[in-house]
Each structure stands twice: as structure tokens, then as C-alpha cells.
N, C-alpha and C positions, 0 to 999 in steps of 0.2 A: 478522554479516550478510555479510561482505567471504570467508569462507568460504562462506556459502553459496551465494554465485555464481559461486566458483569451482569446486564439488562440482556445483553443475547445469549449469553453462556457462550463466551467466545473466548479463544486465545490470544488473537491479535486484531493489532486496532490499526488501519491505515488512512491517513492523510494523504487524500490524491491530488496534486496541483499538475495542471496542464506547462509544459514547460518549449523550451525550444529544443532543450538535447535531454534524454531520459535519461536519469539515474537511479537505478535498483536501491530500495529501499533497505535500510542496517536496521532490521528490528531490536527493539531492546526493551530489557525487562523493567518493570517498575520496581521501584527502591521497596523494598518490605513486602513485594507479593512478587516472587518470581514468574510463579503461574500465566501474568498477564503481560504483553509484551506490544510496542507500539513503534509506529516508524511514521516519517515522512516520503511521500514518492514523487518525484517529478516524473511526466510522461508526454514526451511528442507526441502528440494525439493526429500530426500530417504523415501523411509518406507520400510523394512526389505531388505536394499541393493538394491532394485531396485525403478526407476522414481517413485512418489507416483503421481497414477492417478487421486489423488483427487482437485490436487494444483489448478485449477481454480476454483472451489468449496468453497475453503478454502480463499483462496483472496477476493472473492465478498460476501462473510458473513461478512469481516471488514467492505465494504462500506454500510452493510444496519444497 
């Protein structure tokens, strides 16, 4: 992940797993470069059995 922020000029790096219940991703910095910072996210990608339209929505209120 610590590469691929430095290939896009990025600050953080997220790991998205499709999950049953969402849990908000804890970003954390890398040991020696604070600069870059990485998390894991789980995300219920249902809302009442069908695709939830919101999931892009929902992913970029972690990063602000």
C-alpha cells in the first residue's frame, strides 16, 4: 500500500472488502514515513437486498 501512494502521489491507501456489517476504516501511518497512511475497510455493499446506491458516497466521507 506504502507504494501505492507513492506511484499516485497519494496520502492514503485503502483496502476495500465487501463485508455483511460496515466498519469505518482506522487509517494509520507507516512506521518511518508518516506522510503515508493505510487502513482496511469492510462495507455492506446490500441495503434491503439490492446493490446500495450510496457506496461511493459512503467510501469518500471516510477520506474527508
Amino acid at each position: 500500500m506504502y507504494v501505492y501512494n507513492k506511484y499516485w502521489d497519494s496520502f492514503n491507501a485503502l483496502l476495500l472488502f465487501p463485508a455483511l456489517k460496515t466498519e469505518e476504516p482506522d487509517f494509520i501511518a507507516f512506521e518511518g514515513d508518516e506522510n503515508y497512511q493505510c487502513a482496511i475497510g469492510r462495507l455492506n455493499i446490500l441495503k434491503a437486498e439490492k446493490l446500495n446506491d450510496k457506496l461511493g458516497e459512503e467510501i469518500i466521507k471516510w477520506f474527508l
